[in-house]
N, C-alpha and C positions, 0 to 999 in steps of 0.2 A: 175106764182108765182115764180117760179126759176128764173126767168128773174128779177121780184121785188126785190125778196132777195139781189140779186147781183148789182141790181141797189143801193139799198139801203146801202149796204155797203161802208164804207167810203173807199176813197183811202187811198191806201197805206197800209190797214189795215187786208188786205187775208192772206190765209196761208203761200199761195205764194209769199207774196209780199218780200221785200230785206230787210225790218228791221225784220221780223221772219228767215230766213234765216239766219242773221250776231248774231242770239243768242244762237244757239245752238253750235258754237264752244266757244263760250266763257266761256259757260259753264263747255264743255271738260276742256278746258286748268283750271277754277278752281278749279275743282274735280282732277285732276293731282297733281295739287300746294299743296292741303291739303294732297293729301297722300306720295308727297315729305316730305312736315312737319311732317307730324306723323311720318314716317319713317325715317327721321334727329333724332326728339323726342327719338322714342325708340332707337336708334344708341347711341345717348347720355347715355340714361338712364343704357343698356347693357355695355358701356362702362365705366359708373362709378361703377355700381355694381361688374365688372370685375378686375377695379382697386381697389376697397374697398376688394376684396376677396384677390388679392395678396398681399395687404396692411396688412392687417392680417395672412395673411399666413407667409408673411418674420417678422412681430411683432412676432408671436408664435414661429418662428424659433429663433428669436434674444433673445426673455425670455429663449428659451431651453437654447441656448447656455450660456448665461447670468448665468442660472443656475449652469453647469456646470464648475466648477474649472481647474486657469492654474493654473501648477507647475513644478517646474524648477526641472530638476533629474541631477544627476551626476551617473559615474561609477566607481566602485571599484577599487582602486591602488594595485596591487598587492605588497604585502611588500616583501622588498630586505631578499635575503636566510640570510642576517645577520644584524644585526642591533646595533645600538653605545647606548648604556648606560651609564650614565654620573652621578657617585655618589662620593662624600665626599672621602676621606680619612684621617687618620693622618699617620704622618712623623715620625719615628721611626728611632734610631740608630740600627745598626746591633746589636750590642753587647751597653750595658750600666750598671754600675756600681755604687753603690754608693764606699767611701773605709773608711771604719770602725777604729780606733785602738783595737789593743790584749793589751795595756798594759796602764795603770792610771797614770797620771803624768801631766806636764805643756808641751805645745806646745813653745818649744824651739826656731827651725827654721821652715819657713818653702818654697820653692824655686821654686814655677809655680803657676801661677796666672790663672784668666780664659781666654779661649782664646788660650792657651799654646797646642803646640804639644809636647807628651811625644813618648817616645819608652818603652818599657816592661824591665822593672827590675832598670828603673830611681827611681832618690831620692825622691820625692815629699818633705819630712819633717823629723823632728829629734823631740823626745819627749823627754822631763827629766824624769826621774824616779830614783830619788838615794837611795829610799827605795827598789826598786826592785833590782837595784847594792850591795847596802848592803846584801840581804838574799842571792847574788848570791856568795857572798865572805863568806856569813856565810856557806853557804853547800858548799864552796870548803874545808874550813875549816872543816866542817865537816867528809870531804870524807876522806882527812890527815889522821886525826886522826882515822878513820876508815879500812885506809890501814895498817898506822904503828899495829894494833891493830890483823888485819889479820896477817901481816908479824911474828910478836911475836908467834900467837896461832899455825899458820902453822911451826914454828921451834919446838915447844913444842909439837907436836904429832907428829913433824920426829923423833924428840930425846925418847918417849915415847913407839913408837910403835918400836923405835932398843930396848929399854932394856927390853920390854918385852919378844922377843927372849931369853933374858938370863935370865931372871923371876926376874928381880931386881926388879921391880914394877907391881901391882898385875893389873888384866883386869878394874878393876876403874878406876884406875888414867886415862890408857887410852882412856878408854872412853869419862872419861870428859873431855878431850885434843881435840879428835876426837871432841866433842860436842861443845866445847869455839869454835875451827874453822869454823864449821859450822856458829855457831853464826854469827863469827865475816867476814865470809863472803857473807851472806843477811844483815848482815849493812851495808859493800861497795857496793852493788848492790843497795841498796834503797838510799846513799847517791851520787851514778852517775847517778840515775835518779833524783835526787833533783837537783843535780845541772844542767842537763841537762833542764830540765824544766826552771829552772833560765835564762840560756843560750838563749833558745826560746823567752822569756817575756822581756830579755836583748836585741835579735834581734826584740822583734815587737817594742821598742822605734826610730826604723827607718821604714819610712813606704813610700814603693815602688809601682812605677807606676803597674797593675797586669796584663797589656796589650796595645799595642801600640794604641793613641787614641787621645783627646782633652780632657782639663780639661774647662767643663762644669759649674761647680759651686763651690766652696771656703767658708767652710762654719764655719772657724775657725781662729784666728790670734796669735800671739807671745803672749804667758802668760795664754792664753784659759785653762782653767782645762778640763783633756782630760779624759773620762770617759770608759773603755771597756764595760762598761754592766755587770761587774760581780755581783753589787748588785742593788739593785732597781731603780737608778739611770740611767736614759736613756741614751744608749750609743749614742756617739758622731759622726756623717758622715764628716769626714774632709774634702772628696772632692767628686767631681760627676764627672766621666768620662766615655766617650765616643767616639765609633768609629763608624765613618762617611764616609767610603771608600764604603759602603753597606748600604744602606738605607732598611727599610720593612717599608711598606705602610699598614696599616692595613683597610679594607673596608667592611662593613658589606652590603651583597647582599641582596635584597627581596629573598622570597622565590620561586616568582615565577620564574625566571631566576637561581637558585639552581644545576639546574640540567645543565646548560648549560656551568657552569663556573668551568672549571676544569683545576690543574695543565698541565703548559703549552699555556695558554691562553696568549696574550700579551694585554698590556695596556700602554695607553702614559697619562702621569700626565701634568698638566697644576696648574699652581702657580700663583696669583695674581703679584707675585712680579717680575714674568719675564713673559711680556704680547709677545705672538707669539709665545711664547716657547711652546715646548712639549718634555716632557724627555719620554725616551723608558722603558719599565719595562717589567718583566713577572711576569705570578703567578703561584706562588713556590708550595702552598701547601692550603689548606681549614682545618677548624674544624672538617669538616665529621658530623656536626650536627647543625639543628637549635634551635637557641637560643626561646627557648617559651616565652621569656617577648616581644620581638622584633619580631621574625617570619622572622629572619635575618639567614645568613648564613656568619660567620667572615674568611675571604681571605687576606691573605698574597702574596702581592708583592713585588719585591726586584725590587731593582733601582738603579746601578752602580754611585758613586758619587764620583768616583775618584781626583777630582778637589776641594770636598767640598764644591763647591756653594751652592748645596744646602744645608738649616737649618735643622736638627734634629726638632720634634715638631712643625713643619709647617703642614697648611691647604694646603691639593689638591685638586683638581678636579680632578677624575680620572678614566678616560674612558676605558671601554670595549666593543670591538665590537664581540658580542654572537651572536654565530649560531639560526636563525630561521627559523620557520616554514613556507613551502611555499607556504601553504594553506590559509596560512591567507592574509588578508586585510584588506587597508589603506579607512574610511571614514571621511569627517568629523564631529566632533562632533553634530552640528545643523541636522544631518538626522536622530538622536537617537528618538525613543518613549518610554518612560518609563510610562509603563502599569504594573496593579498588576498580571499580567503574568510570565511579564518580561521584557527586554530588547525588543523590537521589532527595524525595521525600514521598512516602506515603501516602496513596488517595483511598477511602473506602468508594470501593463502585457496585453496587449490588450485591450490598452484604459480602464483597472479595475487597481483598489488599489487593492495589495495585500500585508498584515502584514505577516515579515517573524521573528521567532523568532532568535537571535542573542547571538551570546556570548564573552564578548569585553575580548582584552588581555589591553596591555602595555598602558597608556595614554598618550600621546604624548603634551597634552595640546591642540590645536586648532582643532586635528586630534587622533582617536583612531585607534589600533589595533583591528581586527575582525577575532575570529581564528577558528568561527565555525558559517555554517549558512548560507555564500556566496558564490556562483560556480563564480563570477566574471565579470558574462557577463549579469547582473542586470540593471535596469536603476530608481535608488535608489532617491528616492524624499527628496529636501532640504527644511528644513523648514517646516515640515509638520503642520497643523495645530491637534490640539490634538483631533480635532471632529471627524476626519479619521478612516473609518473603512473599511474593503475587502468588496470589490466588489462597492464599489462607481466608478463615472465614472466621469474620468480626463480628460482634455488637456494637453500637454508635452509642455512647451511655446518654443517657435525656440530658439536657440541660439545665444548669441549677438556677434553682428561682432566685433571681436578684431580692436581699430584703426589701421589707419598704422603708424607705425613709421617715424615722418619727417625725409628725409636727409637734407643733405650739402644744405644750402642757401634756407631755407623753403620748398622744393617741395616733393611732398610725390611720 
């Protein structure tokens, strides 16, 4: 039977034969092949699930930081222990004058114009007054007859008071002797002050320089009816003079600088009409009090102006450099937050916002003073945006590279 079986099998076709044999590695190597592929497969699959998870991870990082605000800080300028104030003044003569007349009459002459230097005790003018000459010649006349009138009474109580000695005439008569004398000696006394008063009224018809100076304004001419003021009539300013060797500069200080501006202080004026110039001054003296409509403090400077150049009633600019404080500090204006607080400004402090309350001095205009609030060593945010509040968390942006400057023949 075994013999049968075997006969009956076809060639080639046993367990043993070479075509069962050459299938069993062919099989190996495809069961190899597939789980190279699957394991390519999941290589891949690990690999992009790996990239999608850093892809997201660096995204989530990018929104953080996106999140998070740059902002540029700057540091506090320590302000100079003194500082240049620069306010208005006007230009004032030392000394100024108007010059009056004492006595009524017509403007006769009159001998300096505007412009004129005078010296003290000069002519300036001559009034008419021939009413006033008349009452002066009427009370010399008077006085005359007042002397001769003494001279008579005082021979009548010499001759009076001898005969009374011998009792020719009784104590009456010389009484009334003694008595006419008296009389008639407060009449000479009241007629040499009449006439002396004449005399005065007779001298203010010449009307002299009252100090050496400039005539400033001219405010009368030949025939002018010259008015003293002595009745209702508004007296008459014939000339305006002034002395210009000594200028005072008058300047009204704020009050906050009050306290720093004291005699002794120098100052240099600057005048539109001499551009580079600066004249030297100092300050002579203060009011010692401020003015409550203004909340000013009025300072007196003197200004050497030996030469005259400069004008009486000129505008100055005129600068003071005041002692300050060394605590304070310079920012600029764009770091300020104005909160119903108060002043704040913005510090970054370890990657946090932190509002620090402030208290500003002097305005500078693009920059303020800051005189309480800052140790100096801050790193103060410009531009903050108004949403900002402590403890938010910032970036400090780098700092931009100053260019370089080209030289000679374009190369830097």
């Amino acid at each position: 039977m075994m013999q049968s079986q075997t006969e009956g099998q076809i060639p080639g076709q046993g367990p043993h034969s070479p075509a069962n044999l050459g299938a069993k590695p062919r099989s190996r190597r495809g069961w190899l092949a597939g789980i190279a592929v699957l394991l390519l497969f999941v290589g891949l699959l690990v690999s992009g699930i790996l990239e999608r998870i850093h892809t997201n991870a660096s995204l989530r990082t990018e929104t953080t930081d996106a999140a998070v605000p740059t902002v540029s800080v700057v540091a506090p300028k320590r302000a100079a222990p003194s500082q240049e104030i620069v306010l208005p003044g006007n230009v004032q003569p030392y000394i100024t004058s108007p010059v009056f007349a004492r006595t009524n009459g017509y403007l006769e002459h009159w001998y300096f114009d505007i412009g004129a230097h005078v010296k003290k005790g000069q002519l300036l003018a001559v009034i008419a007054s021939p009413e006033v000459d008349q009452q002066l010649q009427q009370a010399q006349s008077n006085l005359l007859t007042a002397q001769a009138n003494l001279q008579l009474a005082t021979i009548t109580k010499t001759r009076y008071e001898g005969l009374k000695k011998t009792n020719a005439v009784s104590q009456q008569d010389v009484d009334n002797a003694v008595g006419t004398f008296n009389a008639n000696q407060a009449i000479v006394e009241a007629d040499q002050a009449a006439v002396r008063q004449y005399l005065a009224l007779v001298s203010f018809e010449k009307v002299y320089a009252p100090f050496d100076g400039v005539i400033t304004a001219r405010n009368t001419d030949i025939g002018d009816l010259i008015n003293s003021g002595s009745n209702a009539i508004v007296k008459t300013d014939l000339f305006h003079i002034a002395q210009p060797g000594v200028l005072r500069v008058y300047v009204s200080v704020p009050e906050e600088f009050s306290q720093q501006t004291k005699p002794g202080l120098t100052a240099e004026l600057k005048l539109a009409e001499f551009p580079g110039r600066m004249f030297k001054g100092k300050l002579v003296r203060t009011a010692e009090a401020i003015n409550y409509a203004t909340r000013t403090l009025l300072v007196e400077v003197d200004v050497n102006n030996p030469s005259g150049e400069l004008l009486s009633g000129a505008y100055a600019e005129v600068h003071f450099k005041v002692p300050g404080e060394v605590s304070t500090y310079i920012l600029p204006v764009d770091t300020l937050l104005f909160r119903k607080e108060g002043l704040n400004v913005a510090i970054v402090k370890d990657g946090k916002v932190e509002l620090v309350p402030v208290t500003p001095g002097h305005d500078f205009g693009n920059s303020i003073e800051i005189v309480s609030g800052l140790q100096g060593n801050e790193s103060v945010i410009t531009s903050p945006p108004d949403s900002i509040v402590t403890g938010e968390t910032v970036h400090i942006a780098a700092p931009q590279a100053t260019p370089a400057t080209p030289t000679a023949g374009g190369k830097q």
